[in-house]
N, C-alpha and C positions, 0 to 999 in steps of 0.2 A: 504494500500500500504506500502511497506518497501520502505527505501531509493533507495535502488538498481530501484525498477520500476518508484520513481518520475524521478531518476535521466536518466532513459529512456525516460518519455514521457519531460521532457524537451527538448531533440533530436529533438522532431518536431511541440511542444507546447510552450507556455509561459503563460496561463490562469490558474488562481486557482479564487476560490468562498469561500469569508471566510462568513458565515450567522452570521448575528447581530441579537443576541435575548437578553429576560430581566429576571429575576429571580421575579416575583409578584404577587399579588392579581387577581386574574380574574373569580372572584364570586365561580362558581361551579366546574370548569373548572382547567386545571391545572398550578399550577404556573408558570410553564414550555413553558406554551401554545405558549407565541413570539419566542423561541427558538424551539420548536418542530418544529411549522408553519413555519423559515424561512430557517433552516435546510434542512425538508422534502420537500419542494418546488423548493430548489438547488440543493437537488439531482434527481429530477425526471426532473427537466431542463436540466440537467449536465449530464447525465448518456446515453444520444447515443452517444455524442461528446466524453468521456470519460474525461473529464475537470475533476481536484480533486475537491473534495469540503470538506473544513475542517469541523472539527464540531465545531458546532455553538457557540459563546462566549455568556455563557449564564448568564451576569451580565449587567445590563445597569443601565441608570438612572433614576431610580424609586424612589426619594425620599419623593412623593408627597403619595407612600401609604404603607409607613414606621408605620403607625399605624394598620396595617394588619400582624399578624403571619407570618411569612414563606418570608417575599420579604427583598429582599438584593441591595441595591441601592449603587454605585460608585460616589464618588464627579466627577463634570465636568473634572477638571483637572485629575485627576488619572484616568481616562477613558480616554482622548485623550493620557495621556502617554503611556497606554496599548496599544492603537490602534497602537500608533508609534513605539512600540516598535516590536510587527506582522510585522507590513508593514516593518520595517530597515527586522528583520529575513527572511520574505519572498524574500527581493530583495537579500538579501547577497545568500539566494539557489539560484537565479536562476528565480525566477518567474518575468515578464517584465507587465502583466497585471493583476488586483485583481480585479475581480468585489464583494462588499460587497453590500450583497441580506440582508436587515433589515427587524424586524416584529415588531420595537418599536419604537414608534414615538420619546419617549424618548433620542432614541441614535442619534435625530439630530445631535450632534456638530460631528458627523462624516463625515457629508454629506464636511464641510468647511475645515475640515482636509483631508477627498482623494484632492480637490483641490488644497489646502495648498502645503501637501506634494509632489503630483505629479511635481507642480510646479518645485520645489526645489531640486527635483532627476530626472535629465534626462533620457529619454529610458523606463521612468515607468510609467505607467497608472494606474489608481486608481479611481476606480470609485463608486458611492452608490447610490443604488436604491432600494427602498420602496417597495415592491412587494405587499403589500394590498391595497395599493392608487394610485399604476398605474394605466395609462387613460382607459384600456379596464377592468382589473380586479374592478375597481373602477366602472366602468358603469355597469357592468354584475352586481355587489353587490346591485345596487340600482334599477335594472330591478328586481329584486327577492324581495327587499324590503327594499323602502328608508328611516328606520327609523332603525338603526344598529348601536350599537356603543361598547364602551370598555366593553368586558364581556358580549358581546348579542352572539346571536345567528351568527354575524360573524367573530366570532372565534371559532365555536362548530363544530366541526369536527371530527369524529370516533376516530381520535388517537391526539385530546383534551382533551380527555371525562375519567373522573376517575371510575374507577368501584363502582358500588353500590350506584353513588351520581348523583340523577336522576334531572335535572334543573324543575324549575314550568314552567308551561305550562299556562304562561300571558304573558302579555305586560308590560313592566316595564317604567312608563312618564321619557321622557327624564330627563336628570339633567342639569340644567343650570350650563352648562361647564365655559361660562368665570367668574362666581360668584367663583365656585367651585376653580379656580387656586388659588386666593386670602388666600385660608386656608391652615392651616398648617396641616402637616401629622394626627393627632388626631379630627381634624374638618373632615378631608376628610373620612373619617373613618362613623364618626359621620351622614355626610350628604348622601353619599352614602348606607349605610346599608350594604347588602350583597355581593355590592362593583360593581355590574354594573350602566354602566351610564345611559341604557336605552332598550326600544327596546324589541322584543322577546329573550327567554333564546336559542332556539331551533327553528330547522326548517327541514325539511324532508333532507336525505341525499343523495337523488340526483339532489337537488337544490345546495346543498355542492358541491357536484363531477362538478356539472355543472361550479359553479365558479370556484372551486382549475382546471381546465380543462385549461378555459382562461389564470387563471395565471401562469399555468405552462408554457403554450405554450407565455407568452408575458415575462416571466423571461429567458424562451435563447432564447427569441428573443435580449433581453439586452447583452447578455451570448457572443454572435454571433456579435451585430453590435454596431457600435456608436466607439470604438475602431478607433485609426488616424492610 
């Protein structure tokens, strides 16, 4: 869109979608992957309503797998300065509701900053929502297979998937996640291996479509309601 067309659908909208993703390790898969996944997911939400959807912020806080090539992690505070610093640009155009559609667990502190902020700027809504661990995307995931976790198989999706870098076809035992926090970036490294926490690498791709289906349709249903 140019400014000229935001500045039209402003005329009988006020909703924009900024997706929160993370720049990181995620085995086979692409560093990309929370940013592609929360991205692609607000646009297939967003896209009969005609809502903008920016693209995705693709740095979060990942500093737990800083001993992995390729991930780029934000201190807490320089992350919520970023975020604040969107949300002021967003309300000074024009936009009155932001729903921020996340694919990294990491970028909690955003969740207490749309409230924060909201609070404190009147007329503006700000809201954050999870789109992988919603109530219906999150039960469909575990009707397909309740053993999934960072770097499994739910996150491997068609336009996850790097060319020519085929995942193994096992089951990978869980990793004892609250052990695991305890470690510093080069332990996490160390204990993880290949960098998933557990679970299959892969799963057929209309088991895929079937979840990304739900969570499309329960991310505008977010998109649409809950708004005062």
């Amino acid at each position: 869109m140019s400014w000229f067309q935001v500045e039209e659908y402003l005329r009988h909208d006020d909703r924009a979608v900024l997706p929160l993703g993370s720049t990181e390790q995620h085995a086979y898969l692409s560093l990309l992957t929370d940013a592609i996944l929360a991205e692609r997911v607000a646009l297939d939400a967003a896209e009969p309503m005609g809502v903008p959807v920016y693209p995705a912020l693709p740095f979060g806080i990942s500093s737990y797998f800083l001993g992995f090539p390729g991930t780029v992690s934000l201190g807490v505070e320089t992350y919520v300065r970023v975020m604040q610093d969107i949300l002021e640009s967003l309300a000074k155009g024009g936009f009155r509701r932001v729903l921020l559609v996340s694919g990294h667990g990491g970028n909690a502190p955003a969740s207490a900053l749309a409230r924060d902020w909201s609070a404190g700027h009147p007329g503006m809504q700000v809201r954050y929502y999870s789109w992988w661990d919603a109530p219906r995307t999150g039960k469909k995931v575990k009707e397909v297979d309740p053993v999934g976790m960072h770097a499994s198989w739910t996150e491997n999706y068609p336009w996850t998937r790097l060319e020519g870098r085929t995942a193994p076809d096992v089951q990978k035992p869980p990793v004892d996640y609250p052990r695991l926090r305890l470690r510093e970036a080069g332990q996490v490294r160390e204990t993880l291996g290949d960098g998933s926490f557990g679970g299959r690498y892969q799963r057929a791709d209309e088991e895929m479509l079937a979840i990304w289906e739900v969570a499309v349709t329960e991310t505008r249903e977010a998109l649409v309601d809950g708004w005062l």
